[in-house]
N, CA, C and O atoms as a GROMACS GRO file, in nm:
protein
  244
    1UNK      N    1  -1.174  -0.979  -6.396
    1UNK     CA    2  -1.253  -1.095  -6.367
    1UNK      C    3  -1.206  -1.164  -6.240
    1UNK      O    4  -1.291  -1.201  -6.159
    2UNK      N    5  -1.093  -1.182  -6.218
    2UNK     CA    6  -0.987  -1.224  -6.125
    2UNK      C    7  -1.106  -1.165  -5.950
    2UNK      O    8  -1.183  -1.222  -5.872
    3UNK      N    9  -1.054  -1.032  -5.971
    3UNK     CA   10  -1.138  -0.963  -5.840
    3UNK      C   11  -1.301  -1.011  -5.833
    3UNK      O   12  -1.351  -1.021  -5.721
    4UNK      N   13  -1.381  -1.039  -5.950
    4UNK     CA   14  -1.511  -1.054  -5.883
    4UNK      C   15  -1.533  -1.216  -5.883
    4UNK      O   16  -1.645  -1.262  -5.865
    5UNK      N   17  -1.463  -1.268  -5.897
    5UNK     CA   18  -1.465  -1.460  -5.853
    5UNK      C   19  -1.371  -1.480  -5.830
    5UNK      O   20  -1.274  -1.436  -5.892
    6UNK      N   21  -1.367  -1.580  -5.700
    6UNK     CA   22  -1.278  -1.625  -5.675
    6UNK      C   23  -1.234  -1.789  -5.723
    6UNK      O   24  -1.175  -1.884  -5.671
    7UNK      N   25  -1.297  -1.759  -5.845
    7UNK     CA   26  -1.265  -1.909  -5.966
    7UNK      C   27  -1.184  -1.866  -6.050
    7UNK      O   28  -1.138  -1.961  -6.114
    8UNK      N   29  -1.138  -1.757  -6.085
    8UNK     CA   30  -1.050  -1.690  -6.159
    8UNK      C   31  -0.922  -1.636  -6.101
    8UNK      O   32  -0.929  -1.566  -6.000
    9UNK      N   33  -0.806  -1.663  -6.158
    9UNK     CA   34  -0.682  -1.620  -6.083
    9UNK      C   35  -0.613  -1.559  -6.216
    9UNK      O   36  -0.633  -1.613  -6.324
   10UNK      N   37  -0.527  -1.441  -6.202
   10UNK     CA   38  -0.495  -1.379  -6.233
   10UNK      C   39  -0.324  -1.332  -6.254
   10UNK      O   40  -0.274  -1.272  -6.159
   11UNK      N   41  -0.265  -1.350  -6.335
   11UNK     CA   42  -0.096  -1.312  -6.238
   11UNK      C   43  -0.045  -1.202  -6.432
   11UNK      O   44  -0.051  -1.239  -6.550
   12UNK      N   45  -0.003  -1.070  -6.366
   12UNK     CA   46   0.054  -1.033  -6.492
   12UNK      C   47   0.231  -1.056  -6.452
   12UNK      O   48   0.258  -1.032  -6.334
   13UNK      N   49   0.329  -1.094  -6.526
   13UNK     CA   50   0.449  -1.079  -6.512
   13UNK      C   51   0.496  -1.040  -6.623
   13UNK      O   52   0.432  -1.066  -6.725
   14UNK      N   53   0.655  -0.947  -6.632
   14UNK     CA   54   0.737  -0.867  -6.697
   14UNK      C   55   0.773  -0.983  -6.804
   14UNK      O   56   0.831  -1.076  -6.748
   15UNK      N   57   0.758  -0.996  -6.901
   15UNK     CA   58   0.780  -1.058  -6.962
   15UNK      C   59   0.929  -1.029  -7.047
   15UNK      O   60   0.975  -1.106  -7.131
   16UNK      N   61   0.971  -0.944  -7.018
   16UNK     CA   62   1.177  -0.919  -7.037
   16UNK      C   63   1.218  -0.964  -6.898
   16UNK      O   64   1.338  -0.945  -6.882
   17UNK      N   65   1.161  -1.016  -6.796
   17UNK     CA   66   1.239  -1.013  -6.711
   17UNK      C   67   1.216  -1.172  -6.647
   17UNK      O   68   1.256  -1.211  -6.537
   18UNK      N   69   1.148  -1.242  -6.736
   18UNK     CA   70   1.094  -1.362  -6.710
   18UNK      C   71   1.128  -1.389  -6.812
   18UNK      O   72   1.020  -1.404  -6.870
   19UNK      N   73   1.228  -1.413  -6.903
   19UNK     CA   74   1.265  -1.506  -7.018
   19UNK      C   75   1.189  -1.641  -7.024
   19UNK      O   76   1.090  -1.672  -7.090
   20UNK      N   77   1.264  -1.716  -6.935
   20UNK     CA   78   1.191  -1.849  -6.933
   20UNK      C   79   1.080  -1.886  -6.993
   20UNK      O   80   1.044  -1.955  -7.089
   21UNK      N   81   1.001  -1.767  -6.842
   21UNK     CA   82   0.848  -1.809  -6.890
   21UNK      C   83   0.768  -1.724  -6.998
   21UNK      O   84   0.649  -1.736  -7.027
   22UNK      N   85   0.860  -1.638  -7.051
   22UNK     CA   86   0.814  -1.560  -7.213
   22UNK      C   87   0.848  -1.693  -7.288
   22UNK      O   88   0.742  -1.752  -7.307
   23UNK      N   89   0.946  -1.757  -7.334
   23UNK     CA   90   0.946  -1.845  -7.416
   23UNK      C   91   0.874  -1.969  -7.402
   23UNK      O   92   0.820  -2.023  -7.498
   24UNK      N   93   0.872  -2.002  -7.319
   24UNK     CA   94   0.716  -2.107  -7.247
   24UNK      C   95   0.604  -2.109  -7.313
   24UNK      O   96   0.536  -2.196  -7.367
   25UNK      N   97   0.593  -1.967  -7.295
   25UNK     CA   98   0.417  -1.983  -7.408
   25UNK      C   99   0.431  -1.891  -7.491
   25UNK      O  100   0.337  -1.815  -7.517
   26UNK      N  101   0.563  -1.880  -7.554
   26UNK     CA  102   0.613  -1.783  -7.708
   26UNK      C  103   0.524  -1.646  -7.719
   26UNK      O  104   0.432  -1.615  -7.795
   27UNK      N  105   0.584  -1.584  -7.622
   27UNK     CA  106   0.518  -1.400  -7.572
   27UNK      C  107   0.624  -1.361  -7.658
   27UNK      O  108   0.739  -1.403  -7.653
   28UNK      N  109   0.572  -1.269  -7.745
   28UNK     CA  110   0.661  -1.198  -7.859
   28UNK      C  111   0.615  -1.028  -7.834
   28UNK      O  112   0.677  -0.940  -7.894
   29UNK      N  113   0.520  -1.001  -7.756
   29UNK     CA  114   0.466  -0.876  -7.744
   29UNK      C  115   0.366  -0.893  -7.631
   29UNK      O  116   0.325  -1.001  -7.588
   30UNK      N  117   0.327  -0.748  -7.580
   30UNK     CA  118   0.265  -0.729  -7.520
   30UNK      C  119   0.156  -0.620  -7.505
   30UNK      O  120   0.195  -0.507  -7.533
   31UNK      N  121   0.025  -0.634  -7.466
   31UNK     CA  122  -0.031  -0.716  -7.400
   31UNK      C  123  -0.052  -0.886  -7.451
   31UNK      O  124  -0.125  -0.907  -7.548
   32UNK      N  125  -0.001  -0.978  -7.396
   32UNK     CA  126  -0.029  -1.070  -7.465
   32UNK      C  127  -0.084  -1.195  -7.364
   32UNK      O  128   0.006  -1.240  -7.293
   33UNK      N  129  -0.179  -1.242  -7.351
   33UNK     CA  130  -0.261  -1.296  -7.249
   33UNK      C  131  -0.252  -1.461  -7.283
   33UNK      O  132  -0.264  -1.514  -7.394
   34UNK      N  133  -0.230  -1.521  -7.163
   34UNK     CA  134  -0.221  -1.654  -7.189
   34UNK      C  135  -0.335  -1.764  -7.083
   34UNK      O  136  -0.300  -1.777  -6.965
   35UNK      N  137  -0.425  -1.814  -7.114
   35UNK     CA  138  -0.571  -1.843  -7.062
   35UNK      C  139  -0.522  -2.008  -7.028
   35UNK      O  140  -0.483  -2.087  -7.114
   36UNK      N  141  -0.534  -2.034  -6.898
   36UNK     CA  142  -0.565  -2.210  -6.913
   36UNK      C  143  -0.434  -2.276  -6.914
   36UNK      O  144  -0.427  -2.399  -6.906
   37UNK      N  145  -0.343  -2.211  -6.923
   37UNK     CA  146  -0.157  -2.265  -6.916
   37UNK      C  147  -0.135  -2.302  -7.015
   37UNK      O  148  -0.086  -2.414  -7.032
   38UNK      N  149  -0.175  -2.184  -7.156
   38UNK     CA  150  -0.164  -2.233  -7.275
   38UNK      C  151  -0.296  -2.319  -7.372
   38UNK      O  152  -0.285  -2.363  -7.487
   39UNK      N  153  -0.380  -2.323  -7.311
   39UNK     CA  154  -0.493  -2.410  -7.370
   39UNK      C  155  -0.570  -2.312  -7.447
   39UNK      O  156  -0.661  -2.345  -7.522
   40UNK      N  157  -0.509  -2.121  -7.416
   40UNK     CA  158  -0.589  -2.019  -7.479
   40UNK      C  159  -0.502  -1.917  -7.472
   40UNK      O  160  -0.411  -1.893  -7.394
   41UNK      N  161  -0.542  -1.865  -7.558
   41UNK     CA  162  -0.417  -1.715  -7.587
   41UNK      C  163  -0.438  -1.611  -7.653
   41UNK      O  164  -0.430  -1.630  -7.775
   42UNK      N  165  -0.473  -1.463  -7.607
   42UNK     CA  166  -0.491  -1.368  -7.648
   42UNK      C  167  -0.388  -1.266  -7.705
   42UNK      O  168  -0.336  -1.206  -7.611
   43UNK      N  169  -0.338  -1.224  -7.829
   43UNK     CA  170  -0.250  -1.134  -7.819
   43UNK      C  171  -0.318  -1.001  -7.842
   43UNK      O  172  -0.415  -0.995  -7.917
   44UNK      N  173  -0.264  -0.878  -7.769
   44UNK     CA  174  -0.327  -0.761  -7.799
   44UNK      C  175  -0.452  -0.725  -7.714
   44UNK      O  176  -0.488  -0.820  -7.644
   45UNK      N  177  -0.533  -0.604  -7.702
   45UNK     CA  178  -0.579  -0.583  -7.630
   45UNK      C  179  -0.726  -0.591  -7.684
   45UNK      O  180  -0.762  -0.565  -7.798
   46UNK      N  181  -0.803  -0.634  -7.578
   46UNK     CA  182  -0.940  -0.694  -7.619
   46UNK      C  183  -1.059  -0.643  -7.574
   46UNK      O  184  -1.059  -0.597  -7.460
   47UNK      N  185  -1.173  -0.641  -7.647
   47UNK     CA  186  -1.294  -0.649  -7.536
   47UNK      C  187  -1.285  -0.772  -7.422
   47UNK      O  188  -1.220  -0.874  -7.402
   48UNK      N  189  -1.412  -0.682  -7.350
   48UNK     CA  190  -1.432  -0.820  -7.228
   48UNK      C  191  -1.523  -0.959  -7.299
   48UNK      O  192  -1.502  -1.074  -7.262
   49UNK      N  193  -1.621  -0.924  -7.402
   49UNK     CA  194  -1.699  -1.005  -7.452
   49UNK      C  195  -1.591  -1.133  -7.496
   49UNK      O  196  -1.602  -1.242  -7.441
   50UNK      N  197  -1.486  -1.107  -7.604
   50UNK     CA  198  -1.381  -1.181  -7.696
   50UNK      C  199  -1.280  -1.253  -7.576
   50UNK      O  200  -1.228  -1.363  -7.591
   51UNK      N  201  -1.265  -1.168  -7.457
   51UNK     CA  202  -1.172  -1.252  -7.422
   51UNK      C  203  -1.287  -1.363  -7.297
   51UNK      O  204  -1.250  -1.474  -7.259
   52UNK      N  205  -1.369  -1.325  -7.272
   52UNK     CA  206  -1.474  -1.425  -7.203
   52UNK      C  207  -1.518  -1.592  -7.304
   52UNK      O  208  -1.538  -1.708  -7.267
   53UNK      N  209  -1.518  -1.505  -7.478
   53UNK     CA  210  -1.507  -1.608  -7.545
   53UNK      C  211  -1.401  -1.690  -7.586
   53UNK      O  212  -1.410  -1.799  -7.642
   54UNK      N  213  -1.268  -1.607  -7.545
   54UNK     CA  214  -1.147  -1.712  -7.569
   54UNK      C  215  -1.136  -1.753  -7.429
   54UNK      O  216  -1.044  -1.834  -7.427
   55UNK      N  217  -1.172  -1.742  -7.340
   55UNK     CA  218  -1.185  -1.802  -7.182
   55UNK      C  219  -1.320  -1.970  -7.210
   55UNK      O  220  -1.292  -2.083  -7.252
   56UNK      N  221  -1.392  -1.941  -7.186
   56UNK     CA  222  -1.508  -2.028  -7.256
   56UNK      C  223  -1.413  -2.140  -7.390
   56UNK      O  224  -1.436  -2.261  -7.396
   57UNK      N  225  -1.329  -2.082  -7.470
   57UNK     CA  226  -1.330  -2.213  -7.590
   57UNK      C  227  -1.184  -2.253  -7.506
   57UNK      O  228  -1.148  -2.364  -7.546
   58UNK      N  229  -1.116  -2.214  -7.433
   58UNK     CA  230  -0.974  -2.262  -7.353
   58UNK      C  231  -1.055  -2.364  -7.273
   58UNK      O  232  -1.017  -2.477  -7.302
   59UNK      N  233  -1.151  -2.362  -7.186
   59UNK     CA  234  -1.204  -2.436  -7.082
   59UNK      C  235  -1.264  -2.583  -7.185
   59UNK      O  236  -1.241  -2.696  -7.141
   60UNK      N  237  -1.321  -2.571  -7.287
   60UNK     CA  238  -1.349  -2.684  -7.310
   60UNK      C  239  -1.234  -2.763  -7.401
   60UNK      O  240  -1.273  -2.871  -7.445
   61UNK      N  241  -1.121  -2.732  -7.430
   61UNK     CA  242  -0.992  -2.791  -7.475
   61UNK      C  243  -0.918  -2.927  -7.390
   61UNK      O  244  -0.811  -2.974  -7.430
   0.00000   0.00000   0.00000
């Protein structure tokens, strides 16, 4: 999503190698997606539909 708007930003990081910010928003596994700086959070791997809808219910939080 990131690549076709440029309203969407994107960042994956190592999450063993970023302690900090694994415990920040309590990453226990991976893929584990964090929407909105915490306002939304996906664990596991998703359709595009589910995570557009956990994108959509993060934005109005």
């Amino acid at each position: 999503m990131a690549m076709e708007s440029d309203m969407v930003q994107a960042e994956m990081v190592e999450a063993s190698e970023f302690r900090e910010l694994s415990n920040q928003y309590h990453i226990m596994g991976v893929p584990d997606t964090v929407i909105n700086h915490g306002k939304g959070k996906m664990v596991g791997a998703a359709p595009e539909g589910q995570l557009l809808a956990e994108i959509m219910k993060a934005l109005k939080n």
